[in-house]
C-alpha positions as a printed Julia matrix, in Angstrom:
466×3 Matrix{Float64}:
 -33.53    1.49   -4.83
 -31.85    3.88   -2.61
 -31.38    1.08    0.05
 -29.84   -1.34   -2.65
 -27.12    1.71   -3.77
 -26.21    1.74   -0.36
 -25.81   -1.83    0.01
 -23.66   -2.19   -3.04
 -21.31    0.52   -1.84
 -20.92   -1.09    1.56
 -20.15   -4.14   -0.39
 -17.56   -3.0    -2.9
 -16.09   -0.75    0.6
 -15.94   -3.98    2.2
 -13.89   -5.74   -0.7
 -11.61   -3.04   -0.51
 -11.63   -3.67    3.1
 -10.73   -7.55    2.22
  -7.87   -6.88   -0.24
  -6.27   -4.15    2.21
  -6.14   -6.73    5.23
  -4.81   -9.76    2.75
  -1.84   -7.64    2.18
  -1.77   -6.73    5.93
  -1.83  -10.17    6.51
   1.0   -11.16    4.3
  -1.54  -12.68    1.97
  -0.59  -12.78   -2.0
  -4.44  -12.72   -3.73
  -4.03  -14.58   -7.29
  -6.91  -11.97   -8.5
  -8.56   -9.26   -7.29
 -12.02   -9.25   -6.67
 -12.88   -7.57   -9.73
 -10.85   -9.74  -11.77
 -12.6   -12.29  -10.38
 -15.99  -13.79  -12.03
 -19.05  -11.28  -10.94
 -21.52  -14.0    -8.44
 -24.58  -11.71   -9.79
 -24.1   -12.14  -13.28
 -23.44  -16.04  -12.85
 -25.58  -16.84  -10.26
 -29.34  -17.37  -10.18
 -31.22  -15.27   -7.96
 -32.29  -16.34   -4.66
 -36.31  -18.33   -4.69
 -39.07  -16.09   -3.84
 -41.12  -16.47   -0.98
 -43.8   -17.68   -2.93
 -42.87  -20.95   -5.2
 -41.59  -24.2    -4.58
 -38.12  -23.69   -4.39
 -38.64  -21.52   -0.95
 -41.42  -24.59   -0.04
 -37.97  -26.57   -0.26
 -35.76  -24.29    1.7
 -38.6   -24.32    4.52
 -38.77  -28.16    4.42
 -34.87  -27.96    4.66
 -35.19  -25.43    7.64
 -37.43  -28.06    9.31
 -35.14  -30.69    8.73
 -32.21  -28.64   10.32
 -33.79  -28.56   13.2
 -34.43  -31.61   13.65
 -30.99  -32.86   13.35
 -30.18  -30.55   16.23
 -31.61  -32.99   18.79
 -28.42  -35.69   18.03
 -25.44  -34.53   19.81
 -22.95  -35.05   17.43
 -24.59  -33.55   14.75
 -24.65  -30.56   16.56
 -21.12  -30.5    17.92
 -20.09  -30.19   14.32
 -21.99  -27.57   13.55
 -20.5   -25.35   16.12
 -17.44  -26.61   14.99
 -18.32  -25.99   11.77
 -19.31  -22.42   12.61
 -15.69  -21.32   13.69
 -14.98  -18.47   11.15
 -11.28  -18.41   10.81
  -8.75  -20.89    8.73
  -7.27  -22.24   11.36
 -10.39  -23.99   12.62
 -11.97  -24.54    8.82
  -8.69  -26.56    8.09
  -8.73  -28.42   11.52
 -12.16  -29.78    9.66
 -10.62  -31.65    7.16
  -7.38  -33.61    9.15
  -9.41  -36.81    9.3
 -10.36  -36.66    5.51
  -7.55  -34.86    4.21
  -5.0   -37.52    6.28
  -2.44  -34.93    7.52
  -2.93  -31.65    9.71
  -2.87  -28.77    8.09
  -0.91  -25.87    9.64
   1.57  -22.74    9.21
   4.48  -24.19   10.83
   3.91  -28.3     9.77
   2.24  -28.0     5.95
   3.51  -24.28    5.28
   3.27  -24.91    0.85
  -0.45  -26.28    1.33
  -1.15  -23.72    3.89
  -0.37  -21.15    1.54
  -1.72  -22.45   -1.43
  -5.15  -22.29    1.3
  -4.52  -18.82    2.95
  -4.37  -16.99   -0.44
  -6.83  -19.24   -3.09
  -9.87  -18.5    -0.27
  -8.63  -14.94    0.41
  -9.22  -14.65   -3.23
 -12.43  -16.52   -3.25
 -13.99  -14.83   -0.54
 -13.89  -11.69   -1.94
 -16.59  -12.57   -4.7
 -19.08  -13.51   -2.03
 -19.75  -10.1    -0.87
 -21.73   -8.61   -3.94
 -24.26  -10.89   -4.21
 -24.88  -10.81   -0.58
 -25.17   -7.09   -0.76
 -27.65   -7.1    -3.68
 -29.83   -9.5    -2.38
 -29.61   -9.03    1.2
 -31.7   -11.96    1.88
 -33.1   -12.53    5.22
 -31.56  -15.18    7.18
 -34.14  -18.09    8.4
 -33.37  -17.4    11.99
 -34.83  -13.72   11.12
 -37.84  -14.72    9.02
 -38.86  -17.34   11.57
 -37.93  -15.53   15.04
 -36.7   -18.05   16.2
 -32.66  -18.54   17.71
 -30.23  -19.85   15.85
 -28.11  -23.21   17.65
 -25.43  -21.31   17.41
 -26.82  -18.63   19.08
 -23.72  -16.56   19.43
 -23.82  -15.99   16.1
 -26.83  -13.89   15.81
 -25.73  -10.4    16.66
 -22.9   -10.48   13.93
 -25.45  -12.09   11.05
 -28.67  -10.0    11.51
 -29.37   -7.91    8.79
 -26.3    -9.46    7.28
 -27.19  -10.87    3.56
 -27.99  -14.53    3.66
 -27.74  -15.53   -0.29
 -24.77  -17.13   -0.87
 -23.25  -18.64    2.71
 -19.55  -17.62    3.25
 -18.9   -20.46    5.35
 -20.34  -23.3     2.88
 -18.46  -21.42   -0.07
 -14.96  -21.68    1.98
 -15.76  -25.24    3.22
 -16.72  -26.25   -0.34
 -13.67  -24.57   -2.12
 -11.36  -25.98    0.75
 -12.96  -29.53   -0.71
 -12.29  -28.99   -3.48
  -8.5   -27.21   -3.36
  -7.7   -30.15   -1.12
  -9.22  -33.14   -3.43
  -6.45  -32.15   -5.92
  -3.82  -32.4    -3.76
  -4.99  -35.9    -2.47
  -6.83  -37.29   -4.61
  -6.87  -40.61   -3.18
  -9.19  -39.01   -0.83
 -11.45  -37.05   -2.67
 -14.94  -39.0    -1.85
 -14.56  -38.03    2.17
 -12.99  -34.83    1.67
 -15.87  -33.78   -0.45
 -17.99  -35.2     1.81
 -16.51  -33.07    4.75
 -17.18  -30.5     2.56
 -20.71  -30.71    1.6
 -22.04  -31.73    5.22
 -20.01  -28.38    6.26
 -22.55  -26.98    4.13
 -25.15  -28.23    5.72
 -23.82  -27.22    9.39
 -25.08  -23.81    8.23
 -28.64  -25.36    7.56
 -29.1   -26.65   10.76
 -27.74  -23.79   12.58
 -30.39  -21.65   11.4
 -27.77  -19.21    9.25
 -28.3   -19.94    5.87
 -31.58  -21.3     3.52
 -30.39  -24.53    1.66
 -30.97  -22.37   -1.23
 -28.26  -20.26    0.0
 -26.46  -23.29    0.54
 -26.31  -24.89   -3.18
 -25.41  -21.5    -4.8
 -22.56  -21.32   -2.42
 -21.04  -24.97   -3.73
 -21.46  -23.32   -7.39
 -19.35  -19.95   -6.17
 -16.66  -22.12   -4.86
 -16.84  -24.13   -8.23
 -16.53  -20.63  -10.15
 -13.8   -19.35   -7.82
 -11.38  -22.4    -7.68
 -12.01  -22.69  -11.65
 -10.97  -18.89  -12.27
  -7.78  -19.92   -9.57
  -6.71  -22.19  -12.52
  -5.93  -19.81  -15.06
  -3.22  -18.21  -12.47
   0.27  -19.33  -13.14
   1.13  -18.13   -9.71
  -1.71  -20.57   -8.6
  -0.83  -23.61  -10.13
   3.19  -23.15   -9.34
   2.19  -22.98   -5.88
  -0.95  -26.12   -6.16
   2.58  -28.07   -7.34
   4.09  -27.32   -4.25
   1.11  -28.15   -2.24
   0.93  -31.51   -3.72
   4.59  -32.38   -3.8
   4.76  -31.26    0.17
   1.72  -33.72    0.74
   3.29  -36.59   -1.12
   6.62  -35.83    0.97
   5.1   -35.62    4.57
   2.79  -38.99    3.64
   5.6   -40.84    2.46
   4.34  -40.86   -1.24
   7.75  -39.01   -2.43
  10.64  -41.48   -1.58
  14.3   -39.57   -0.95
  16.83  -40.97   -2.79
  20.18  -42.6    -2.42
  21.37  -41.77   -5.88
  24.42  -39.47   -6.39
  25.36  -40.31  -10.06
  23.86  -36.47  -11.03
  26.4   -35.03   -8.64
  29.5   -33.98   -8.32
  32.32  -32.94   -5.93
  32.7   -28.51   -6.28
  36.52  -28.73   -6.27
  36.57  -30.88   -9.57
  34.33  -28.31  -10.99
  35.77  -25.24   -9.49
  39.13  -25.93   -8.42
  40.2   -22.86   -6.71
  37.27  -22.7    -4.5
  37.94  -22.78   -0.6
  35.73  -24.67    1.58
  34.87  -24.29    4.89
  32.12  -26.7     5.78
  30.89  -25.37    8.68
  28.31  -28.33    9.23
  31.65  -31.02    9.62
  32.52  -29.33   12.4
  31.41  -27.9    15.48
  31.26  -24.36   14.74
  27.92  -23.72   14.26
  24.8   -23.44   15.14
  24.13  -26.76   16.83
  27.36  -26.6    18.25
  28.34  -30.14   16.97
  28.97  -31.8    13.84
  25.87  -32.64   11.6
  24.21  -35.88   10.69
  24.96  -36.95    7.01
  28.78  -34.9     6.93
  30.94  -37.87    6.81
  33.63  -35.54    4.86
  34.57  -31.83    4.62
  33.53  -31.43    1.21
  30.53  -29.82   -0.58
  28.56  -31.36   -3.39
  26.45  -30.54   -6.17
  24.2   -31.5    -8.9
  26.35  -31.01  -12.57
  24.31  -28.36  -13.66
  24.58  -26.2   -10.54
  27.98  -26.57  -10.25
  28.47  -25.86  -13.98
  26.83  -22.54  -13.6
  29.21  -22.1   -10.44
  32.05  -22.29  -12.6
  30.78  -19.05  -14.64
  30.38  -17.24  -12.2
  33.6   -18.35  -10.26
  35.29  -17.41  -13.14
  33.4   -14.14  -13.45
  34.35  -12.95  -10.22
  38.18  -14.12  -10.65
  38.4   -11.66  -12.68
  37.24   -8.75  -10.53
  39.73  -10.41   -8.18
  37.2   -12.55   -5.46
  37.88  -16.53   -5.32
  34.68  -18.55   -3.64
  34.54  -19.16   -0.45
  31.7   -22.52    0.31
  30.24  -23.03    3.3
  27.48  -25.73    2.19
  25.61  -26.99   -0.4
  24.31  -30.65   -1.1
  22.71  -31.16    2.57
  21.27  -35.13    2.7
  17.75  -35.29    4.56
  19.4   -37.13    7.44
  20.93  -33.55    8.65
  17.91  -31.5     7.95
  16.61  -34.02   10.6
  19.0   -33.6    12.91
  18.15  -29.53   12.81
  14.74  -30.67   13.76
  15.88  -32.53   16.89
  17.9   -29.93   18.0
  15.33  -27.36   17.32
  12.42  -29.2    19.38
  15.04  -29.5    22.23
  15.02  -25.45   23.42
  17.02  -26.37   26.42
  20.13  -26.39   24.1
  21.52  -22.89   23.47
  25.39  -23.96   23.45
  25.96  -21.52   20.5
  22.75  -19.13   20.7
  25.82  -15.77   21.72
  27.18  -16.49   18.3
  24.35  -17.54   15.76
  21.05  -16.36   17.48
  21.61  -13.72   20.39
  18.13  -11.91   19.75
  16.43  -14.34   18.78
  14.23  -16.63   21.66
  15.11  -20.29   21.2
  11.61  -21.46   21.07
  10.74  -19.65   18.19
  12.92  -20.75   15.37
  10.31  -22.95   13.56
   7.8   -19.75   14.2
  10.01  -17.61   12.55
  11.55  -20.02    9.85
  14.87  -20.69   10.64
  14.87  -24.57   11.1
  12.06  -26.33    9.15
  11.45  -30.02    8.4
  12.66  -29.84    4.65
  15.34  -28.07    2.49
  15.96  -26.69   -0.65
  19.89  -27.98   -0.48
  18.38  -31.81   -0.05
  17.35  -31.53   -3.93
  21.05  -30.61   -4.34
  21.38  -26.94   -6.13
  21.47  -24.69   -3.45
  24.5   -23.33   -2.39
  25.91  -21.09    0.64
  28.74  -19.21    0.05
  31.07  -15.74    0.4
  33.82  -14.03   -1.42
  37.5   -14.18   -1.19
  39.8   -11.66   -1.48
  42.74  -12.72   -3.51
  44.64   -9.58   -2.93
  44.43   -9.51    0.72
  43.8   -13.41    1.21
  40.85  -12.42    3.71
  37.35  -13.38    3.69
  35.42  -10.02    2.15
  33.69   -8.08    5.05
  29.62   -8.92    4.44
  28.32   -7.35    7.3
  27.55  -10.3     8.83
  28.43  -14.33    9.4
  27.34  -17.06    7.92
  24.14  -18.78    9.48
  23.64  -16.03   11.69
  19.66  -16.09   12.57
  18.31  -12.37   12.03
  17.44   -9.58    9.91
  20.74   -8.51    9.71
  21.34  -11.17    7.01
  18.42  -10.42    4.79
  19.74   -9.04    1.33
  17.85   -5.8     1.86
  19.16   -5.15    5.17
  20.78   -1.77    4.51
  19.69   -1.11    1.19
  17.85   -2.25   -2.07
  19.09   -5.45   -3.65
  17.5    -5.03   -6.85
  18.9    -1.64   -7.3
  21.65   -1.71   -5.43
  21.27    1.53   -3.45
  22.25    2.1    -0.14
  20.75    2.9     2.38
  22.2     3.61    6.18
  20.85    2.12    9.11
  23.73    2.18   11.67
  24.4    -1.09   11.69
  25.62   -2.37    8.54
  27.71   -0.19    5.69
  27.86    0.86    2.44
  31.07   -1.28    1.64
  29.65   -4.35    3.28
  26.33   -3.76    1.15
  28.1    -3.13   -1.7
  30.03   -6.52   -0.71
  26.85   -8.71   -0.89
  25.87   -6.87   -4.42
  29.06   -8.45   -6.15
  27.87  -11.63   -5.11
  24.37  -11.41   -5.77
  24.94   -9.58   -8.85
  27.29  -12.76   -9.89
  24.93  -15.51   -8.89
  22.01  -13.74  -10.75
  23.59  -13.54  -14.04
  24.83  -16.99  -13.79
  21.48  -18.85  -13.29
  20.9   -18.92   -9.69
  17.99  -17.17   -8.03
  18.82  -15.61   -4.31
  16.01  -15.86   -1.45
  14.8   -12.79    1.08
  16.67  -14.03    4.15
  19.98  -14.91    3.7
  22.56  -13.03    1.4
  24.7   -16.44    1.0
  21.56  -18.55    0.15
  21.42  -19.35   -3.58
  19.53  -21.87   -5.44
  19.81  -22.77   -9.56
  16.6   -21.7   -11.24
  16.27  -24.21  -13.41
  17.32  -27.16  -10.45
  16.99  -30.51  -11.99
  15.77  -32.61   -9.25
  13.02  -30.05   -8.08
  10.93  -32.68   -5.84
  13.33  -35.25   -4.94
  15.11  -34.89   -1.97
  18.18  -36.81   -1.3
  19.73  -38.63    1.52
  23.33  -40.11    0.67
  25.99  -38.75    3.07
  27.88  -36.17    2.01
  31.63  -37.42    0.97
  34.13  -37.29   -1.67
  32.43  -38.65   -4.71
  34.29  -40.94   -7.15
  35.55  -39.07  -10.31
C-alpha cells in the first residue's frame, strides 16, 4: 500500500509537471487533467496473470514477435516509437493527404498540439496505480526497439501512451477529413500495434488505450474553445486541398471612401514603399475595399473619433489571395532584402514564416480586416504611434510599452507614454465599434462578427461600381 501512495503522488507530481511545461510550451490545454474524465474509474483493470485474457496478451506477445522478422513491419515500429508530435504527425501524411506542420498547417497543428497535451495528461494515473510490468520485463527478453528500455523499466505498462496519442490523433484527424477516415484509422490502430511488437506494451494495454483516446477526444467536445478551433482545422484542410474555392465575387463589398468619405488612404501595397519593395499582385488601383458590414462599423467609429478630433488614415484592407501569394514568393526568395533597413532591420530574412510575419493565407482575403492610423486634423500630421506601419518586430505589438487592456503605461526606453497612449485611442475606438484587434500589430483590426469567415477572395482590388 505504501508503494501504491507513492506511485500516485509521483503521478499526480508528474501531471503537474505536464500542465507546467504545456504553458512553457505555449500550449493552451482545453481541460486540466482533473477536469478531465478519471482513466481508473472508467477503465477496467488490467487481466491477471492467471485467466484468459493474459493467455491472450501472451499469444499477442508471440505474435509481435513474429512480425519482427519482415522488414517493413519493423521499420514502422521504430518509426512508430518516435515520442514527440512532430514524428507522430509525420505518421499520418499518407492517410491524412497533406503534411502536417507548424509553419504549413499551423490551425490543425494547433488544434493537435493542445487536444493531446490535454489527453495525455489522463494517462498517467492509471499507469501509476497499476504499474503493470511491461512484457519485455516479465519475459527478459529485449525489446526491438531496444533503446527504449532504460526509459520504460519500471515505468507502468497499463494503458500505452503512444497507442492512446496515435489513436486520438486518428481520430482528431478523421473529423477533419473525413473522406479519409477508413486509412487514417487504420494508421491509427496498426500504430497501436507497433507497441505490441516492440515488446512495450501487452495488447491488453493496447485496447484500453483506444478506449482512453475515445474518452479524451469525447470530453474535448464539450470545449467551446475546442470546437472553434476543430472549425479552423477543417476549414484550413479544405483550403490547402482545394476543397474551399476563393471567390471572384465582390457584390458584398464596397469602396471605404463611399462609406467613410473623409478617410485618407495611403495604400502602401500600390506602390513600392514597402516591404517587398515593389508594388503587389492583385492592387490594380490605390483604393481600399471592404465588406458592407465592416465598413459600416468603420463609419462609427470614424465618426467617433472625429469628434475627439482624429480623421482615418488606411493603409489596407480587402487584400485578394493573388497578393498574399506574391508575399509567399518573395518570402521563399531570402536573397531579396531591398527594404529589410526600413521594415525588418532585426529581424533575419529567413525566418519570417518561423516567426509569422508572411504566411500562406490572410485574414484581409475574407475582406474585414483593416490596417489603419490616426489623423490629426488640427495639425494635419499623421499621429506619432511609436512605430510604422508593417514594420516586422515587437515594437509593434499592442503591449509593447504598456497594457492594452488597461491602458497603463509602462516605460521601456523605447517607445512613450504619448505614443502608447496614441495606439489606445485607436484601439479603444475599434473595440467599441465591433472590431477585435490581434497581439502583433497595433493597426491590425478585424470585424468580429466578419461575414465571409471561410471564403477567401481573389478579385483585384479596384474602384468598385457604386
Amino acid at each position: 500500500m505504501k508503494h501504491l501512495h507513492l506511485f500516485l503522488i509521483a503521478a499526480i507530481l508528474f501531471c503537474g509537471n505536464l500542465v507546467t511545461r504545456a504553458q512553457d510550451n505555449g500550449v493552451t490545454l482545453y481541460f486540466s487533467a482533473e477536469e478531465m474524465p478519471d482513466l481508473i474509474k472508467c477503465l477496467p483493470p488490467p487481466p491477471d496473470t492467471l485467466g484468459n485474457d493474459f493467455a491472450n496478451d501472451i499469444m499477442h506477445y508471440m505474435w509481435g514477435k513474429q512480425q519482427r522478422n519482415d522488414p517493413e513491419r519493423a521499420a514502422l515500429v521504430f518509426q512508430d516509437a518516435v515520442w514527440n508530435y512532430d514524428s507522430l504527425f509525420a505518421v499520418f501524411k499518407v492517410p491524412f493527404g497533406l503534411e502536417i506542420t507548424k509553419e504549413g498547417t499551423p490551425e490543425i497543428y494547433k488544434l493537435l498540439i493542445n487536444s493531446l497535451s490535454t489527453i495525455d495528461a489522463t494517462r498517467v494515473k492509471p499507469k501509476a496505480f497499476y504499474h503493470r510490468k511491461r512484457p519485455f520485463e516479465r519475459f527478459h527478453e529485449h525489446m526491438l526497439t531496444r533503446y527504449e528500455e532504460v526509459e520504460l523499466s519500471g515505468e507502468g505498462s497499463y494503458p500505452s501512451g503512444h497507442s492512446q496519442r496515435g489513436y486520438a490523433t486518428a481520430l482528431l484527424l478523421s473529423e477533419i477529413n473525413p473522406d479519409n477516415a477508413d486509412t487514417i484509422m487504420a494508421r491509427g490502430y496498426m500504430y497501436g500495434e507497433s507497441r505490441v511488437i516492440a515488446g512495450a506494451h501487452w495488447q491488453s494495454d493496447v485496447d484500453a488505450s483506444r478506449l482512453c483516446a475515445a474518452i479524451g477526444v469525447s470530453r474535448l467536445h464539450t470545449s467551446p474553445e475546442f470546437l472553434t478551433q476543430l472549425e479552423k482545422a477543417r476549414n484550413e484542410f479544405q483550403w490547402l486541398t482545394g476543397k474551399l474555392a476563393p471567390t471572384d465575387d465582390a457584390s458584398q463589398f464596397v469602396n471605404i471612401t463611399d462609406v467613410v468619405p473623409d478617410a485618407i488612404l495611403e495604400i502602401r501595397y500600390h506602390s513600392t514603399y514597402n516591404f517587398v519593395g515593389t508594388r503587389v499582385d492583385g492592387y490594380l488601383e490605390p483604393v481600399a475595399l471592404l465588406t458592407r458590414q465592416a465598413a459600416d462599423s468603420l463609419r462609427a467609429v470614424s465618426d467617433d473619433l472625429k469628434q475627439q478630433g482624429y480623421r482615418l488614415k488606411i493603409f489596407d484592407a480587402y487584400r485578394p489571395q493573388c497578393a498574399v501569394d506574391h508575399f509567399m514568393r518573395w518570402g521563399a526568395d531570402v536573397s531579396d532584402t531591398l527594404m529589410k533597413s526600413y521594415f525588418y532591420p532585426e529581424v533575419p530574412r529567413d525566418s519570417l514564416f518561423e516567426l509569422g510575419y508572411i504566411a500562406r493565407r490572410s485574414g484581409h482575403t475574407r475582406g474585414s480586416t483593416v490596417d489603419l492610423t490616426l489623423f490629426d486634423m488640427a495639425t494635419e500630421k499623421e499621429v506619432d504611434m511609436g512605430g510604422t506601419f508593417d514594420w516586422f518586430g515587437l515594437e509593434s505589438h499592442p503591449d509593447f510599452g504598456g497594457n492594452p487592456e488597461t491602458g497603463q503605461y509602462i516605460g521601456n526606453g523605447r517607445i512613450t507614454a504619448e505614443q502608447f497612449h496614441n495606439r489606445m485611442i485607436l484601439r479603444d475606438a475599434m473595440l467599441r465599434h465591433g472590431f477585435k484587434a490581434i497581439d502583433e500589430e497595433w493597426w491590425h483590426f478585424t470585424l468580429k462578427n466578419e461575414p465571409f469567415p471561410d471564403t477567401y477572395f481573389t478579385f483585384p482590388v479596384k474602384q468598385l461600381s457604386k
